[in-house]
C-alpha positions in Angstrom: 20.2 26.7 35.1 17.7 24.2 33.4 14.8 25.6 31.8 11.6 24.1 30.4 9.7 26.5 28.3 6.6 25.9 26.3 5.6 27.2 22.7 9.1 28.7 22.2 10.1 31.5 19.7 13.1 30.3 17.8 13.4 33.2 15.8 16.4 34.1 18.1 18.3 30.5 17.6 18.8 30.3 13.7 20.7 32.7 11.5 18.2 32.8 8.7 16.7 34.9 11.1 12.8 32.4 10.6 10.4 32.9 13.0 9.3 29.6 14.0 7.8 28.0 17.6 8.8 25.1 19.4 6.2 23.2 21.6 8.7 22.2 24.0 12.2 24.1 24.6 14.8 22.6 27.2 18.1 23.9 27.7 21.0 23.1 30.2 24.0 24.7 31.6 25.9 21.7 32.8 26.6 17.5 32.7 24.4 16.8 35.0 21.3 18.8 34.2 20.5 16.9 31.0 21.2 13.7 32.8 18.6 15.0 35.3 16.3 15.5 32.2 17.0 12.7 30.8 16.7 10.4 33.5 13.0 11.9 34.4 11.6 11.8 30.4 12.3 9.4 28.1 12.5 11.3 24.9 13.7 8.6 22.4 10.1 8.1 21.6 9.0 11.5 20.6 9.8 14.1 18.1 13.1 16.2 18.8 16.0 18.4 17.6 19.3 18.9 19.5 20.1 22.6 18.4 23.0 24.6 18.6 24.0 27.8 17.2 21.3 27.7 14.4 23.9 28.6 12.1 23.2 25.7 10.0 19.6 25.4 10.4 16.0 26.2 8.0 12.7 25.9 9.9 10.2 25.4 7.3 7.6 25.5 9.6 6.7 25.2 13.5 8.7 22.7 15.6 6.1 20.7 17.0 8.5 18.4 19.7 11.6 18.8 22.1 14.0 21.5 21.2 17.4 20.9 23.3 19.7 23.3 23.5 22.8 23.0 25.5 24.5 26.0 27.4 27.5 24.6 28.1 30.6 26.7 28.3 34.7 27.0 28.6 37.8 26.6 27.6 40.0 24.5 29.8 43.3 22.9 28.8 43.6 19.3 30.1 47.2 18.4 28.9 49.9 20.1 27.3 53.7 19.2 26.6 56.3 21.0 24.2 54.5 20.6 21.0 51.1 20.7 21.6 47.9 21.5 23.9 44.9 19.6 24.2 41.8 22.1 24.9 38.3 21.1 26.1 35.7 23.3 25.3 31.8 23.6 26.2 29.4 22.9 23.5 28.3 26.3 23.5 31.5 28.2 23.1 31.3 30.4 20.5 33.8 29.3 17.6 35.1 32.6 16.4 35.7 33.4 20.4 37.5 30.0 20.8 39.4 30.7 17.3 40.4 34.1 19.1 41.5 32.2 22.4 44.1 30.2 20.8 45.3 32.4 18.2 46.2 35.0 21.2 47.3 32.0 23.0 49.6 31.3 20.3 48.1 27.8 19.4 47.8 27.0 15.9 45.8 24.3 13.6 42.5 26.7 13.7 43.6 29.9 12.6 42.0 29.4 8.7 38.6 28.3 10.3 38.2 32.4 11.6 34.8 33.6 11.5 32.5 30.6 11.2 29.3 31.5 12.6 27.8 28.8 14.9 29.1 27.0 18.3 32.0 24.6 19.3 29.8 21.5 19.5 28.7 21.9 16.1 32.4 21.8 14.4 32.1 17.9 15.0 29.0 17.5 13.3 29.4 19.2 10.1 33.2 18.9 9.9 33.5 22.7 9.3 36.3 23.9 6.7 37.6 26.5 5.1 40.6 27.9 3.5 42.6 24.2 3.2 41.4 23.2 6.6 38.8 20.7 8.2 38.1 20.7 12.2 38.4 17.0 11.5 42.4 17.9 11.5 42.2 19.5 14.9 39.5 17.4 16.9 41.2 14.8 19.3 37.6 13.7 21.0 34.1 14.4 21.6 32.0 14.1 25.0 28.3 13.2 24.6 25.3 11.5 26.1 23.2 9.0 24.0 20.1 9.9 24.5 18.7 6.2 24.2 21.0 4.4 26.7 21.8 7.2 28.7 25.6 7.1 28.9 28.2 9.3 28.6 30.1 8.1 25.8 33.7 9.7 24.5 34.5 9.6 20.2 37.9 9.4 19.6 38.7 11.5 16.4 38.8 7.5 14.2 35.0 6.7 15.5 33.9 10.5 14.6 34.1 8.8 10.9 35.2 12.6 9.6 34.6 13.1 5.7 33.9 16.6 3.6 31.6 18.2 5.5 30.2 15.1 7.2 30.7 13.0 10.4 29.3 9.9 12.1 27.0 12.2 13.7 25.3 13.5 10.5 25.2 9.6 9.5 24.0 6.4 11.7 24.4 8.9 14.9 22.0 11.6 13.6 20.2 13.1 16.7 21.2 10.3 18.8 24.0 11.9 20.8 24.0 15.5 23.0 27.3 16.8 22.4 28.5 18.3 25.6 32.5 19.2 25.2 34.7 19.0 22.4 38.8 18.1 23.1 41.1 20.0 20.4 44.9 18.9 19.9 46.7 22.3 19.4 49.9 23.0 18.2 52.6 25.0 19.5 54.4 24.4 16.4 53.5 26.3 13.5 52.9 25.1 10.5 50.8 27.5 8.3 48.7 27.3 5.4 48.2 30.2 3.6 48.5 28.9 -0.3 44.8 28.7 -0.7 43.0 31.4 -2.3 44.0 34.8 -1.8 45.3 35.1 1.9 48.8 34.4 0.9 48.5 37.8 -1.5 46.5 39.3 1.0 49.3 38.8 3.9 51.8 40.3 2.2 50.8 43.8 3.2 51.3 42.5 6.9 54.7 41.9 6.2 54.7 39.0 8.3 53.1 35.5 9.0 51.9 34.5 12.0 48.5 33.3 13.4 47.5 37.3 14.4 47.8 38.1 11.2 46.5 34.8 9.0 43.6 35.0 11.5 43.0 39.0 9.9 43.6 38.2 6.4 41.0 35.3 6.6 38.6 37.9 8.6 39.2 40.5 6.2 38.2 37.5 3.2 35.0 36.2 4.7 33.9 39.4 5.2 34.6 41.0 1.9 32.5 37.9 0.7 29.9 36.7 3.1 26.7 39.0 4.6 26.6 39.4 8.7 24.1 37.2 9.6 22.9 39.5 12.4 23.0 42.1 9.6 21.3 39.8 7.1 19.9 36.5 7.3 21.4 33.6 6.5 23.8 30.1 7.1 26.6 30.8 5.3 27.5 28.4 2.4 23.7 27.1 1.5 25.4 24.1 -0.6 28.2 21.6 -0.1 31.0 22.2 -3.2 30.2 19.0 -5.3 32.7 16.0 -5.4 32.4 14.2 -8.7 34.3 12.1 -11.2 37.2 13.0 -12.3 36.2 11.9 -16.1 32.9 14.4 -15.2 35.2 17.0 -14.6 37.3 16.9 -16.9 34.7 17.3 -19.4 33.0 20.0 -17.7 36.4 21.8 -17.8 36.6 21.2 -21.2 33.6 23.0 -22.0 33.8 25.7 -19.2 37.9 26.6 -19.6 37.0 29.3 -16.3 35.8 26.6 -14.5 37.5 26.4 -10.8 38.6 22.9 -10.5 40.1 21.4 -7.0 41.5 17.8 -7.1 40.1 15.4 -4.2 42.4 12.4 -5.2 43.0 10.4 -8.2 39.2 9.6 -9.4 37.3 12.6 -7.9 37.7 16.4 -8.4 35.9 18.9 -6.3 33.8 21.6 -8.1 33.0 25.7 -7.0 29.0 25.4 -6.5 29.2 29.0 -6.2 30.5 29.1 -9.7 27.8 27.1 -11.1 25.4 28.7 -9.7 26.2 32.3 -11.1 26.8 30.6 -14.0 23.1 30.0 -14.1 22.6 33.6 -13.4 21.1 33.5 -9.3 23.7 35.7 -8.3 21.8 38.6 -6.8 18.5 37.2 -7.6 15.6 38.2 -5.3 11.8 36.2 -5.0 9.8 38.0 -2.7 12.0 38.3 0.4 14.3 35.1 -0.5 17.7 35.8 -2.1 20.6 34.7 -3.7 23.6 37.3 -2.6 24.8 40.3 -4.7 28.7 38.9 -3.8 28.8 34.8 -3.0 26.1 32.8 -5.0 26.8 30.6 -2.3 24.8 32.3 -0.3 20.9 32.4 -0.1 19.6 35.0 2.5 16.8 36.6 4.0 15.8 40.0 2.9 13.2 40.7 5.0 10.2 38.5 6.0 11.0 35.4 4.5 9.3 32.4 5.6 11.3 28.9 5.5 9.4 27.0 2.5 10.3 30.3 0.4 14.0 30.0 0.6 13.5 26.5 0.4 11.9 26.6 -2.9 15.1 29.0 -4.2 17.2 26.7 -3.1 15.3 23.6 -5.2 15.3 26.1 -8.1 19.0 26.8 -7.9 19.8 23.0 -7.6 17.3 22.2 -10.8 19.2 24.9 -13.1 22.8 23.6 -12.2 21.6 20.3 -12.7 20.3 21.1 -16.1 23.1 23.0 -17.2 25.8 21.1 -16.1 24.4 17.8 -14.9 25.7 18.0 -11.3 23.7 17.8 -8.4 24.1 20.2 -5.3 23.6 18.6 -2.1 22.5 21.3 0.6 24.7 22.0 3.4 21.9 23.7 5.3 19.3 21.2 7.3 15.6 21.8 6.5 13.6 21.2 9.8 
């Protein structure tokens, strides 16, 4: 059911775990409630923020505008033949749930993505990866409203304009589109990828591959590394791994013979901003009640009571010191608001 609530606590909706109010809160169950909305208040005009999961989120301060926040769920298969499935599923579907689904359905291509925090209608935006895969490899289209014209309007996987960690709708289309479903091309076909990292060490104690078990291995990885962010505070990965040069690089690995090193293509290398930040010696630094964690310097998380323009300021500190040191600049995966 649609619901219009004023001076909203969003404490509950980002997993930094910052209280923060919105004036306005809307949020929808279905289609044709936010065209409803959207037909009766034209929005383009004022100040808003299409939020999701929160999982990739830092209020700084008080939303004063529209929050929307859609509701929609389910997982629906659409079309299917002897290689693959295509899968619809609501902008509010958990990931991890929908990662679950197919792996106990037995449909692979999102197996290595296990335990992202966040929702389905997100994956698009950010292009979420891990572990040798990007959503981008997975996502066949995307449903959404444009909240200018009004139309529904369908991406096809070429117009989501999918890069590291970034998407059309990050770019030109920032905040100009309501995501409502998300249409995944499965495979029935396995084709695993378990080279990257440990999980290819860590699945021989299973004694087998297969998606059950890549799915554990993975669950078993994250968790070993990365807080709970009901448990503690936080959005995962605070910083996008830097792509530079590969001249750059090169001469940062000659200096730093430990440094992880990941080639992008034949003129850029990817770096480990985790490792430059330890490097720099934030792993496990506290300021008040804002945080750098004790295992993945990755990570910046809330202790306690830590207000948004606190962790902010870490994470400007963090970026200065890597950038002095090493002369790279870290470009934050988390959105300030």
């Amino acid at each position: 059911m649609a619901v219009l609530r004023k001076n909203y606590s969003l404490k509950n909706y980002n997993t930094f775990g910052i209280e923060a109010n919105a004036k306005y809160f809307f949020e929808f169950d279905t289609v044709e409630e936010i065209n409803d909305f959207l037909s009766k208040n034209d929005i383009i005009n004022i100040q808003y923020l299409l939020l999701g999961g929160g999982s990739n989120l830092l209020f700084i301060e008080d939303f004063n505008g529209l929050v929307i926040h859609p509701k929609i769920k389910g997982i629906k298969i659409i079309e299917e033949d002897e290689e693959s499935v295509l899968v619809q599923v609501g902008a509010n579907e958990d990931w991890d749930e929908f990662v679950a689904w197919a792996v106990e359905n037995n449909y692979s291509g999102i197996e290595n993505l296990s335990l992202i925090p966040g929702v389905v209608g997100a994956a698009p935006i950010q292009n979420i990866g891990a572990y040798g895969v990007e959503v981008q490899e997975v996502i066949h289209s995307v449903d959404a409203i444009s909240i200018e014209s009004k139309n529904s309007v369908v991406f096809s996987n070429m117009h989501c304009e999918f890069s590291y960690r970034n998407s059309v709708f990050k770019k030109e289309y920032k905040n100009q589109f309501i995501i409502t479903h998300v249409t995944f091309k499965l495979s029935k076909q396995h084709n695993y990828k378990v080279h990257y990292g440990s999980i290819d060490k860590e699945l021989e104690a299973y004694g087998e591959i297969n998606l059950k078990n890549i799915r554990e291995v993975i669950i078993k990885i994250r968790k070993s590394k990365l807080p709970d962010p009901e448990v503690l505070g936080n959005a995962g990965s605070f910083f996008k791994n830097p792509i530079v040069d590969k001249a750059q690089a090169d001469k940062l690995k000659a200096k730093h013979e430990n440094m992880p090193l990941y080639e992008v293509n034949e003129m850029e290398s990817k770096l480990a901003a985790g490792w430059l930040i330890e490097q720099c010696g934030w792993k496990g630094k506290q300021i008040g009640d804002a945080g750098v964690h004790k295992d993945q310097a990755l990570v910046i998380v809330n202790l306690g009571n830590a207000k948004g323009h606190e962790i902010l300021q870490l994470a400007n500190d963090i970026r200065k010191s890597v950038l002095y040191k090493f002369g790279v600049k870290l470009e934050m995966e988390v959105n300030a608001i």
